[in-house]
LUMKOL-569150 format. One record per residue: residue in one letter; x, y, z of N, C-alpha, C in turn. Coordinates in steps of 0.2 Angstrom, whole numbers, padded with zeros to 4 digits, always signed. Atoms other than C-alpha are relative to their C-alpha. Layout:
% LUMKOL-569150
AXYZXYZXYZ;...
% end
This chain:
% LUMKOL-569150
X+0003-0005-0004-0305-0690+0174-0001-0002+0007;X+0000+0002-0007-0305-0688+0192-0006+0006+0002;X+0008-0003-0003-0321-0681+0203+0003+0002+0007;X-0002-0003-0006-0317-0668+0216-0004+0005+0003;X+0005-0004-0003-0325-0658+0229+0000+0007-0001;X-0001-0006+0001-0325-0639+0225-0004+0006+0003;X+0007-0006-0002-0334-0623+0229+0002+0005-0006;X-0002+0000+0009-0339-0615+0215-0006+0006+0000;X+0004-0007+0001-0352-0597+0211-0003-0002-0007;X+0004+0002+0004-0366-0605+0203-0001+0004-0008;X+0002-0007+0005-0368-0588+0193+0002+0008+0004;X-0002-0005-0002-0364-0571+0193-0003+0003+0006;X+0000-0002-0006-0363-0564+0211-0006-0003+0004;X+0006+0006-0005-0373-0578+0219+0007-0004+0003;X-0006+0003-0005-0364-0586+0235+0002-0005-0005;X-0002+0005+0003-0352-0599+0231-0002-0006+0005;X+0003+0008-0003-0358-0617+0237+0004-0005-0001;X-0005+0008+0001-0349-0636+0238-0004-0002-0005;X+0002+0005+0006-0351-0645+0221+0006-0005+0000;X-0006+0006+0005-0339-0659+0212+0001+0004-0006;X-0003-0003+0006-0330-0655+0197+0004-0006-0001;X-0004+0003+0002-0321-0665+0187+0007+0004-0004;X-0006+0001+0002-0301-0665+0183+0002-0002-0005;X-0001+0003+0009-0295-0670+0165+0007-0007+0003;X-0007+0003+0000-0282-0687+0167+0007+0004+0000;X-0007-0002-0001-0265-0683+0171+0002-0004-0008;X-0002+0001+0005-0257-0683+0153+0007+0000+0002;X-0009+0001+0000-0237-0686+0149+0003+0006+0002;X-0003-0004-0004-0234-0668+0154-0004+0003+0009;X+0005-0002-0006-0246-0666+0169+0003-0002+0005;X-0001+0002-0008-0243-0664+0187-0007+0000+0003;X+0006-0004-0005-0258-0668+0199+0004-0001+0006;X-0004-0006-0006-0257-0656+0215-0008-0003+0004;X+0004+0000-0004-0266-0662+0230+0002+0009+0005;X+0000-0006-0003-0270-0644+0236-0003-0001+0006;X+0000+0003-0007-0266-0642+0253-0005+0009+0002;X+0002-0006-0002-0269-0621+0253-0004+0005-0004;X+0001-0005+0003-0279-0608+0243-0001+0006+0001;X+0000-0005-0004-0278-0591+0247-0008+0004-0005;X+0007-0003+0003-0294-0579+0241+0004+0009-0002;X-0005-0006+0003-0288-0563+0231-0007+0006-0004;X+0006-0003+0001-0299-0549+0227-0004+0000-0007;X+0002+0001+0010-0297-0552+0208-0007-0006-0001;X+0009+0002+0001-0311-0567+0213-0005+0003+0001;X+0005-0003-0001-0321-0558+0219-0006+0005-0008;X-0001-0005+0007-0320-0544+0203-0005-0006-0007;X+0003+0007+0005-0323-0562+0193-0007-0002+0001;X+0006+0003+0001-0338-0569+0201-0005+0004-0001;X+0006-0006+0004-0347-0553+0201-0001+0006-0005;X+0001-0002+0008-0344-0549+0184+0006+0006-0001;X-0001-0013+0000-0335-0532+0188+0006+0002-0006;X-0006+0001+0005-0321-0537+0175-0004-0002-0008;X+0000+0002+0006-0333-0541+0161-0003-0006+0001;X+0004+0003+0000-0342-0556+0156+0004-0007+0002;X-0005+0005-0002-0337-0573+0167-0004-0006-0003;X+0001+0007+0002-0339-0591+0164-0004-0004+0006;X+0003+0004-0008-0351-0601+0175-0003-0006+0001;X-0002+0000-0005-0351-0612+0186+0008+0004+0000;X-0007-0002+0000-0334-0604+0192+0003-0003+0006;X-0003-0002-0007-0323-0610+0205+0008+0003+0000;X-0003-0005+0001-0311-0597+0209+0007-0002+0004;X-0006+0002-0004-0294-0597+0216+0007+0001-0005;X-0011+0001+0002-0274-0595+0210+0004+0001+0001;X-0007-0002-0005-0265-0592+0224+0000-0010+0004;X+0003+0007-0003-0265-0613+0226+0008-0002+0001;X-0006+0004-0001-0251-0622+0236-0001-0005+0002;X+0004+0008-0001-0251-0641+0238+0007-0004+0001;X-0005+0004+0003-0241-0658+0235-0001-0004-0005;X-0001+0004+0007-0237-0667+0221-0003-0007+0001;X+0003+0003-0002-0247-0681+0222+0000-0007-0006;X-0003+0006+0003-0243-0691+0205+0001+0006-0007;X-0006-0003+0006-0231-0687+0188-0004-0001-0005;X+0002+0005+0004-0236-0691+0171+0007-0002-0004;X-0006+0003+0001-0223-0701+0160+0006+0004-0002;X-0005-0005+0004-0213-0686+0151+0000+0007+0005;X-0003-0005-0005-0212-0675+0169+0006+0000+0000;X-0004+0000+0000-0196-0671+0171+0003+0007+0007;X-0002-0004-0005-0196-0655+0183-0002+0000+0007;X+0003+0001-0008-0206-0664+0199-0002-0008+0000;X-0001+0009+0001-0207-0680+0205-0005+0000+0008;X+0003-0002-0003-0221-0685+0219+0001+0001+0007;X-0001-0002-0006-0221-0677+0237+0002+0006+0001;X-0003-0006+0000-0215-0660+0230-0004+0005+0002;X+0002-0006-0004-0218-0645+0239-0002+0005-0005;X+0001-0004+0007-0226-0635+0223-0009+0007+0001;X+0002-0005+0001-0237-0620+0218-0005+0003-0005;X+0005-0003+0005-0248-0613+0205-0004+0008-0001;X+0002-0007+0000-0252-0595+0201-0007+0000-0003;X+0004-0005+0004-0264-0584+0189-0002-0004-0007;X+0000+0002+0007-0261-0595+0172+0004-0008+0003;X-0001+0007+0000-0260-0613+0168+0003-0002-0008;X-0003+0004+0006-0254-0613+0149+0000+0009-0004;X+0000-0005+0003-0250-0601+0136+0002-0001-0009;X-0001+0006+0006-0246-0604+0116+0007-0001+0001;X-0004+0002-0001-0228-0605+0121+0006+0000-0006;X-0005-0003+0005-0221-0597+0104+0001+0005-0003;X-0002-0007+0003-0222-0580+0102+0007+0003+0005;X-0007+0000-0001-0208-0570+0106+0000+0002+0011;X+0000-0002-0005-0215-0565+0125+0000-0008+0005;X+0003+0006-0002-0220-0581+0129+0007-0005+0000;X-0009+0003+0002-0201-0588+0123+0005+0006+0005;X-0006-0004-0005-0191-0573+0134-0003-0001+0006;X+0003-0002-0007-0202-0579+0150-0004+0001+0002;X+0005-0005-0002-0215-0567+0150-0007-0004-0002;X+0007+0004+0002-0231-0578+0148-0005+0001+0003;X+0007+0000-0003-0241-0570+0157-0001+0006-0006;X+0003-0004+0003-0241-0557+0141+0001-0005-0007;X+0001+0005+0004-0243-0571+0128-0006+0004-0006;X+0005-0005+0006-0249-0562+0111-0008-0004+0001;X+0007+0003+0001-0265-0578+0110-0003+0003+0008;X+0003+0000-0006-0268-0573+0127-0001-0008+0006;X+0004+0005-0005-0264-0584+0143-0005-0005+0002;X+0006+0003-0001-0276-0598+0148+0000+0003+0007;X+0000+0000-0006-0280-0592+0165-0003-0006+0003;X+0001+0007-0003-0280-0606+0180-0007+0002+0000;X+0006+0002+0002-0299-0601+0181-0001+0005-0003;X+0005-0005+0006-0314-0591+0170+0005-0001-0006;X-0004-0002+0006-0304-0596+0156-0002-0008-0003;X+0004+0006+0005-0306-0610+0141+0008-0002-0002;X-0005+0004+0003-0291-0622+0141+0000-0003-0008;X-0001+0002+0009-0283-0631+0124-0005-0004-0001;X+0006+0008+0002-0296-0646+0127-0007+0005-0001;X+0003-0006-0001-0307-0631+0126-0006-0003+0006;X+0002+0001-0006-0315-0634+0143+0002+0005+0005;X+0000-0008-0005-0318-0620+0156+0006-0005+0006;X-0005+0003-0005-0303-0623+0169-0003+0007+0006;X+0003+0000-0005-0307-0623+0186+0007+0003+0008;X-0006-0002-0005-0296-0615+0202+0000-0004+0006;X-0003+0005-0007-0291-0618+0218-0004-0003+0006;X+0002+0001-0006-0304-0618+0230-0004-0008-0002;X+0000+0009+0002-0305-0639+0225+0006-0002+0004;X-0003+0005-0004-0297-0653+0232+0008+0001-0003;X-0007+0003+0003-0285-0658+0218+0000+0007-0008;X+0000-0002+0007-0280-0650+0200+0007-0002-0003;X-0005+0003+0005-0270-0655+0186+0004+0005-0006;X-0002-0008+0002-0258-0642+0179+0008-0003-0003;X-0007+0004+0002-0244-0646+0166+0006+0004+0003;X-0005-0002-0004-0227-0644+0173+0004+0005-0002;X-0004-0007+0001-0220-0629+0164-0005+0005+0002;X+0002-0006-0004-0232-0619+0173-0002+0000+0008;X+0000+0002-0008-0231-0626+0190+0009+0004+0005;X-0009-0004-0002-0215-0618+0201-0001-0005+0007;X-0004+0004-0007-0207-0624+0218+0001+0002+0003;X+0002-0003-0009-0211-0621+0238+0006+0000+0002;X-0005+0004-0003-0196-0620+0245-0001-0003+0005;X+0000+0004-0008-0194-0631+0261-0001+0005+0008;X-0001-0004-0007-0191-0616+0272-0008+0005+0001;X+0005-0002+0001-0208-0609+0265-0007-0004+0001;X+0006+0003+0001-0225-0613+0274-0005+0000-0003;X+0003+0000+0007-0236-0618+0262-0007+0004+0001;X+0004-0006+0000-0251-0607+0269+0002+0004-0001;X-0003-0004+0001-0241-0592+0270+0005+0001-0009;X-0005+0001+0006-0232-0596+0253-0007-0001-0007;X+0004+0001+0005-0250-0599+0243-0001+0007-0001;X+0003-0007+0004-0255-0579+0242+0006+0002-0004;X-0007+0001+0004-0236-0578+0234-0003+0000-0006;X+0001+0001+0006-0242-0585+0220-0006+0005-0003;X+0005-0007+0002-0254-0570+0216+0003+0009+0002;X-0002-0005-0003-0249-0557+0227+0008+0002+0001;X-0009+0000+0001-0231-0560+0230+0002+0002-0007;X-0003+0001+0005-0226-0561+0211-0003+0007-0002;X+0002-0008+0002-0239-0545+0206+0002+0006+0003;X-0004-0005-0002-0229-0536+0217+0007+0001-0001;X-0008+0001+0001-0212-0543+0216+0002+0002-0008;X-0001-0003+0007-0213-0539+0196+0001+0006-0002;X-0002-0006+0002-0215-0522+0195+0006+0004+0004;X-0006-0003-0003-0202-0519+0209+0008+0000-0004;X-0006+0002+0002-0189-0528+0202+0001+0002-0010;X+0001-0004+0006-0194-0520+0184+0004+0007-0001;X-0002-0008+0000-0191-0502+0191+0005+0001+0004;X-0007-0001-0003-0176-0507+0199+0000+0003+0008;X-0001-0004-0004-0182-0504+0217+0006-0003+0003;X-0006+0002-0003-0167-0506+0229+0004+0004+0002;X-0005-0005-0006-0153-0496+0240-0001+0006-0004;X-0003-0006+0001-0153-0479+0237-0009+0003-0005;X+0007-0001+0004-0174-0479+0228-0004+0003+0006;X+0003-0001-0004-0186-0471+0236-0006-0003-0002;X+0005+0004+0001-0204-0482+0234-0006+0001+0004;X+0005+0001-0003-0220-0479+0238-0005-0005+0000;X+0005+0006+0003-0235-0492+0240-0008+0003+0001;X+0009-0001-0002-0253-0487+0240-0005-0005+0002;X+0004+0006+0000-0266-0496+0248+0005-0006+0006;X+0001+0003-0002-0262-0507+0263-0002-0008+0003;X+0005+0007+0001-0272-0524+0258+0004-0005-0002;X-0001+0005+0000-0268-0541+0252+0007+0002-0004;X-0007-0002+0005-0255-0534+0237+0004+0005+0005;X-0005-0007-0005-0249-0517+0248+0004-0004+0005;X-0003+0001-0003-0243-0529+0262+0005-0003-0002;X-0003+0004+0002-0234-0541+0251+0005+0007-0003;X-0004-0004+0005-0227-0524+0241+0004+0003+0005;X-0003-0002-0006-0221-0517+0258+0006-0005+0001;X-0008+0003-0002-0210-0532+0262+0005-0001-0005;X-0007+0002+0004-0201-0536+0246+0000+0008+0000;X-0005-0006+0001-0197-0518+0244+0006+0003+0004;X-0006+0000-0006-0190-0518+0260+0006-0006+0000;X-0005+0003+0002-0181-0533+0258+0006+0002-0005;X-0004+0000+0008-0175-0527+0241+0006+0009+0002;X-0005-0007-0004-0168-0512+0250-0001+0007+0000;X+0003-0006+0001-0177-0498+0246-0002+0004+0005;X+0003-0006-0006-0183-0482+0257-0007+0000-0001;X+0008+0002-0002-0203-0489+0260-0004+0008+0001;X+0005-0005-0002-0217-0475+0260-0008-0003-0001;X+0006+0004+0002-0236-0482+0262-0004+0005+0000;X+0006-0006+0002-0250-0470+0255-0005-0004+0004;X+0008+0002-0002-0266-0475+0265-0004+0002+0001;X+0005-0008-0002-0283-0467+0266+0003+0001+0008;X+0001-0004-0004-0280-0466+0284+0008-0003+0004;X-0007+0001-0005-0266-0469+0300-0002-0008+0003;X+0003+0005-0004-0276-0485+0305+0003-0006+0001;X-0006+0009-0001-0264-0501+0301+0008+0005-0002;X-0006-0001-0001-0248-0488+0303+0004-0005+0005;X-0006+0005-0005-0240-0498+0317-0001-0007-0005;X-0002+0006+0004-0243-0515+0304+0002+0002-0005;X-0007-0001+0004-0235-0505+0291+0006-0001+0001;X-0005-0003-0003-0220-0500+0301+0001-0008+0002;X-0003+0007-0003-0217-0518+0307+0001-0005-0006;X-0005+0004+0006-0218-0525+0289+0003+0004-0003;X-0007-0002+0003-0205-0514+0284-0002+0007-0003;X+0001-0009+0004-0212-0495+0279+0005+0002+0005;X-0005-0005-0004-0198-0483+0285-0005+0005+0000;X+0003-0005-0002-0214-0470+0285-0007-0002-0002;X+0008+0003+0002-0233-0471+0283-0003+0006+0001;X+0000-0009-0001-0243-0455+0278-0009-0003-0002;X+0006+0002+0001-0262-0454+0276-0002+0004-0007;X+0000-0002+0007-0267-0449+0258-0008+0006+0002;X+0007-0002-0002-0285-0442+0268+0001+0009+0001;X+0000-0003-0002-0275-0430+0273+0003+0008-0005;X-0004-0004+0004-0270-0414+0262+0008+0000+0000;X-0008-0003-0003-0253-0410+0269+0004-0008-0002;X-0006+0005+0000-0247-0427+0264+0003+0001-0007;X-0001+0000+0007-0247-0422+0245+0005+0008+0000;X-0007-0006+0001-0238-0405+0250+0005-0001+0003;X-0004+0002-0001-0226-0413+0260+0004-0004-0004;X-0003+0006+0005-0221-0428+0247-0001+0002-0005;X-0001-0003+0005-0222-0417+0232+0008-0004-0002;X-0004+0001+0004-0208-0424+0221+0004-0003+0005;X-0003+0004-0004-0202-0436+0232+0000-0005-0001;X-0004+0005+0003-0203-0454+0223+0003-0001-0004;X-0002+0001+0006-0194-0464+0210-0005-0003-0002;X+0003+0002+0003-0208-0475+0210-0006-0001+0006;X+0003+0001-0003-0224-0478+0216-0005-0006-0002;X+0005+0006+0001-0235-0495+0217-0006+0001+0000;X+0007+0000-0001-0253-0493+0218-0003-0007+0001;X+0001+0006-0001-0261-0509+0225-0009+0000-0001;X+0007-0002-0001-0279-0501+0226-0003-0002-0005;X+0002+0003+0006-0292-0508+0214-0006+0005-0001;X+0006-0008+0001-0304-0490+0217+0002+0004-0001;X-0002-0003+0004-0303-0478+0207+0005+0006+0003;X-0005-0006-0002-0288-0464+0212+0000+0006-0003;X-0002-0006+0002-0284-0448+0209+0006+0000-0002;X-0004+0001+0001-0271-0450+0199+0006+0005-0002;X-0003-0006+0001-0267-0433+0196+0005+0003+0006;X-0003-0003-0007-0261-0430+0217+0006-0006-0002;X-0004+0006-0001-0252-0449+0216+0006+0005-0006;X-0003-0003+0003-0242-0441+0203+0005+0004-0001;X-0003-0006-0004-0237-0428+0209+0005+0002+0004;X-0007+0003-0005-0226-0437+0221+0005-0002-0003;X-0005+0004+0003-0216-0443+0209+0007+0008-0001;X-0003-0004+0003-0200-0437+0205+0001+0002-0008;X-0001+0000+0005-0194-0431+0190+0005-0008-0005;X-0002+0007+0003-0193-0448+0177-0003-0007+0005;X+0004+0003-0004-0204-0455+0191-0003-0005-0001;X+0004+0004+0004-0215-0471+0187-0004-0002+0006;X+0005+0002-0004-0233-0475+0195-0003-0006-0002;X+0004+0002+0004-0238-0490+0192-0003-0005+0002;X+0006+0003-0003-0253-0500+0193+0000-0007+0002;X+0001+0006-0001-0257-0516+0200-0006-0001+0002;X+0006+0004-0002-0274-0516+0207-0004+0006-0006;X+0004-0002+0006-0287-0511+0193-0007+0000+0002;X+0008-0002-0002-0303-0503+0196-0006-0002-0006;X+0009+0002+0006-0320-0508+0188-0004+0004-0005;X+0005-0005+0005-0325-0491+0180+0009+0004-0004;X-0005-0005+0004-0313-0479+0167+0002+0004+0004;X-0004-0006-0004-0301-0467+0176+0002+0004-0007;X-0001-0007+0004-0298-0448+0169+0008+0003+0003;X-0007-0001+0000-0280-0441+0168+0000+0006-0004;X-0003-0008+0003-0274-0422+0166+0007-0003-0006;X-0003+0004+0003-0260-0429+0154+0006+0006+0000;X-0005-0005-0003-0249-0412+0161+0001-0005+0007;X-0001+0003-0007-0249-0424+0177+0007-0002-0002;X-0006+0006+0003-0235-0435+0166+0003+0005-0003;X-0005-0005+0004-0229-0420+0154+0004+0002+0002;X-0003-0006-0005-0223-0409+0168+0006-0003+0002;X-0004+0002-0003-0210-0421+0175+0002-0007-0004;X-0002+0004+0002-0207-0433+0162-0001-0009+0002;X+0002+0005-0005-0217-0446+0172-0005-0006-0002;X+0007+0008+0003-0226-0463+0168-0004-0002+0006;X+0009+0003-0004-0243-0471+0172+0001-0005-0005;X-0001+0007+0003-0239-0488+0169-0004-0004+0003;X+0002+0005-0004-0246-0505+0174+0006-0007+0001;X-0004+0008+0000-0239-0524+0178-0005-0003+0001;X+0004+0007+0000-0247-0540+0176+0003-0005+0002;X-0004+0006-0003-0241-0554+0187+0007-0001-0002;X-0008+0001+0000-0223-0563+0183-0001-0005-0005;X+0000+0004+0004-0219-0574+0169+0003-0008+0008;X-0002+0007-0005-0215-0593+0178+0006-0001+0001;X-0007-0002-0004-0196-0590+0182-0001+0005+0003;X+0000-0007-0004-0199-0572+0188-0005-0003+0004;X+0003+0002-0006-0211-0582+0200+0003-0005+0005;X-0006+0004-0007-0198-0595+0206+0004+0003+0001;X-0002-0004+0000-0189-0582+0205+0000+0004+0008;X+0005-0004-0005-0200-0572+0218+0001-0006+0007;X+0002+0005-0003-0204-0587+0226+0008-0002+0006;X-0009-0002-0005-0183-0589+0232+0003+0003+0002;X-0003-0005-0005-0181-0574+0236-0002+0002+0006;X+0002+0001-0006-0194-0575+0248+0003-0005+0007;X-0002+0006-0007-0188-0591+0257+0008+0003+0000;X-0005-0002+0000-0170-0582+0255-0002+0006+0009;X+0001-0006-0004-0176-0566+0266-0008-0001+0004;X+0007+0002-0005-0193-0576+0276-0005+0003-0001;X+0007-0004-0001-0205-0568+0270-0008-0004-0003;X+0003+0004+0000-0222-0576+0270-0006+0007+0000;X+0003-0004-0003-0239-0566+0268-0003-0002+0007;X+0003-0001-0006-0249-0560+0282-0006-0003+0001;X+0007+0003+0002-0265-0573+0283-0004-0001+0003;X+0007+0002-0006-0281-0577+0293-0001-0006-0005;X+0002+0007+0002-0283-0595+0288-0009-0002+0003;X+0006-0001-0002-0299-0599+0287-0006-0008-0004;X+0002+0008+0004-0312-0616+0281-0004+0004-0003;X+0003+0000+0008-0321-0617+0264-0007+0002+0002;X+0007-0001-0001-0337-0616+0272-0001+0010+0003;X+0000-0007-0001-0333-0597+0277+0003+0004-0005;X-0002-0006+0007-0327-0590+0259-0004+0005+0000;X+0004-0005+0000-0344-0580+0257+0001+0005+0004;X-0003-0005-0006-0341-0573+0274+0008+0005-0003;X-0008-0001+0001-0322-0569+0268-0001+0005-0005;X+0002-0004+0008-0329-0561+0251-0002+0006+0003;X+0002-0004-0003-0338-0549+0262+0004+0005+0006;X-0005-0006-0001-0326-0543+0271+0006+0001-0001;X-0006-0005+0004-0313-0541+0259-0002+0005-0003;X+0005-0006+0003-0326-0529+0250+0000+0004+0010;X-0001-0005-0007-0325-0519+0270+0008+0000+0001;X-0006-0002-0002-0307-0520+0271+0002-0004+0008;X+0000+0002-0008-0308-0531+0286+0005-0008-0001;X-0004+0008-0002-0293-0544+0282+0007+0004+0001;X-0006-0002+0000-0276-0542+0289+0003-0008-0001;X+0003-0002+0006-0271-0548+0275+0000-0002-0007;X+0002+0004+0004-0274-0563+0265-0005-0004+0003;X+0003+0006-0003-0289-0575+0268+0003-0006-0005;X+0001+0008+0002-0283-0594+0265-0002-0001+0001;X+0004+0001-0002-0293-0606+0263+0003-0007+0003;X-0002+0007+0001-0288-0623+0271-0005-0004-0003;X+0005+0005+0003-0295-0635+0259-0001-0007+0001;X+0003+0006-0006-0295-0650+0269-0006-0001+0002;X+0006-0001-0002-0311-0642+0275-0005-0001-0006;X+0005-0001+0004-0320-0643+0257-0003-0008+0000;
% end
């Protein structure tokens, strides 16, 4: 066991504060990761103040964690130490069903252990990123490339891959037309890879306010969703559309815009039930679907295609002692548009 400094949300929706935590030994397949960067993702937020249901507490939150390899155990085989490595959403899975065997582990019939609020195989609550160190077995760890700075490359593993999955799902790319709702941590990542990926970029936003940082991460157009005439103009005009928003939509207008065989599909998940005309989807043969992050290849996956086409999120770096502050105003909308945390500072 090892003893680290973390910050951690004593209980539900109470600041989070510095404590210690302890780390389980590095076992025969274990990697420990001196975490160098953790980014803050709204999904924490949603977790510490319950909004998702019932959490685990103490909590320290975090999954967007990039580091270095610090030491192997005896039966590693995929890293060795000094490596430039990663960490998403999930930290194990049973590793036998049929999803969890083609890759997809983040849809693992027993259910995923998630990296935190979750109850690892030692059956002990697992702890996230905003810590020093963590210990994380090597088939769920992935690899920085070298051309990737490692704050810029830590919201990746959250935001990068939750976008880059349903893109590469719905086949966006040359000749696609893509929309992305929502401008925030996920929208900005969902902007660049689909422009990378070749597609014709459209950003739904309540308003025109971060159009010039649309247009410069790679929107070919940016419309305000505030505005009526956007929903008559863009009538049957996607193949697909991304929703990144985590408050409740009008799912009926988004819909709308789709073309015929069209798919809208969700990434940010709101806290209360949403209501749907189910003529929204009849009329034009149209899906309301969702995605859940990347299996652990389709995020190193992610992960090279970025260092391939430079794409890094957009961050305000920020020390451990300003998380609270940071929580407050991702809830206003006031980050352009990841806070990482450097953790050096904990």
């Amino acid at each position: 066991m090892t003893t680290v400094a973390a910050y951690a949300a004593p209980a539900a929706k109470a600041p989070l504060e510095r404590t210690t935590i302890e780390r389980r030994a590095v076992g025969p397949h274990d990697v420990l990761i001196d975490i160098k960067y953790a980014g803050i993702c709204h999904s924490d937020i949603h977790q510490v103040n319950e909004g998702w249901g019932e959490s685990i507490f103490p909590m320290v939150p975090g999954h967007e964690i990039a580091g270095i390899v610090s030491e192997v155990g005896s039966q590693v085989t995929k890293f060795k130490v000094g490596d430039r490595v990663g960490v998403g959403c999930m930290v194990d899975s049973c590793r036998e069903c049929e999803y969890c065997l083609r890759g997809e582990e983040q849809f693992c019939v027993e259910g995923n252990i998630p990296t935190y609020n979750g109850i690892g195989r030692d059956g002990q609550p697992t702890y996230g990123g905003y810590s020093e160190k963590v210990v994380v077995d090597e088939a769920f760890v992935v690899r920085i490339p070298d051309s990737l700075p490692l704050d810029v490359a830590a919201p990746l593993l959250c935001a990068g891959i939750t976008t880059y999955s349903p893109l590469k799902h719905w086949n966006a790319g040359p000749g696609k037309k893509v929309a992305v709702v929502g401008l925030g941590g996920l929208g900005h990542m969902a902007v660049k890879l689909a422009h990378a990926m070749g597609a014709e970029v459209t950003v739904l936003s309540q308003s025109l306010r971060k159009k010039d940082d649309g247009l410069r991460l790679g929107a070919d157009h940016y419309y305000a969703t505030s505005d009526p005439k956007t929903f008559e103009e863009l009538a049957g005009t996607f193949d697909l559309i991304v929703s990144t928003v985590s408050a409740p939509m009008d799912f009926g207008a988004l819909l709308s815009l789709l073309k015929v065989d069209g798919a809208l599909v969700n990434v940010g998940v709101p806290e209360e039930p949403v209501s749907l005309n189910l003529f929204s989807v009849i009329g034009g043969r149209k899906s309301l679907a969702g995605s859940m992050i990347g299996g652990i290849a389709e995020t190193q996956e992610m992960l090279d295609f970025c260092a391939e086409h430079a794409i890094g999120a957009e961050i305000e770096l920020i020390r451990a002692d300003q998380i609270n502050e940071a929580y407050d105003r991702v809830l206003a909308s006031d980050v352009r548009y990841r806070f990482v945390i450097d953790t050096s500072t904990i």
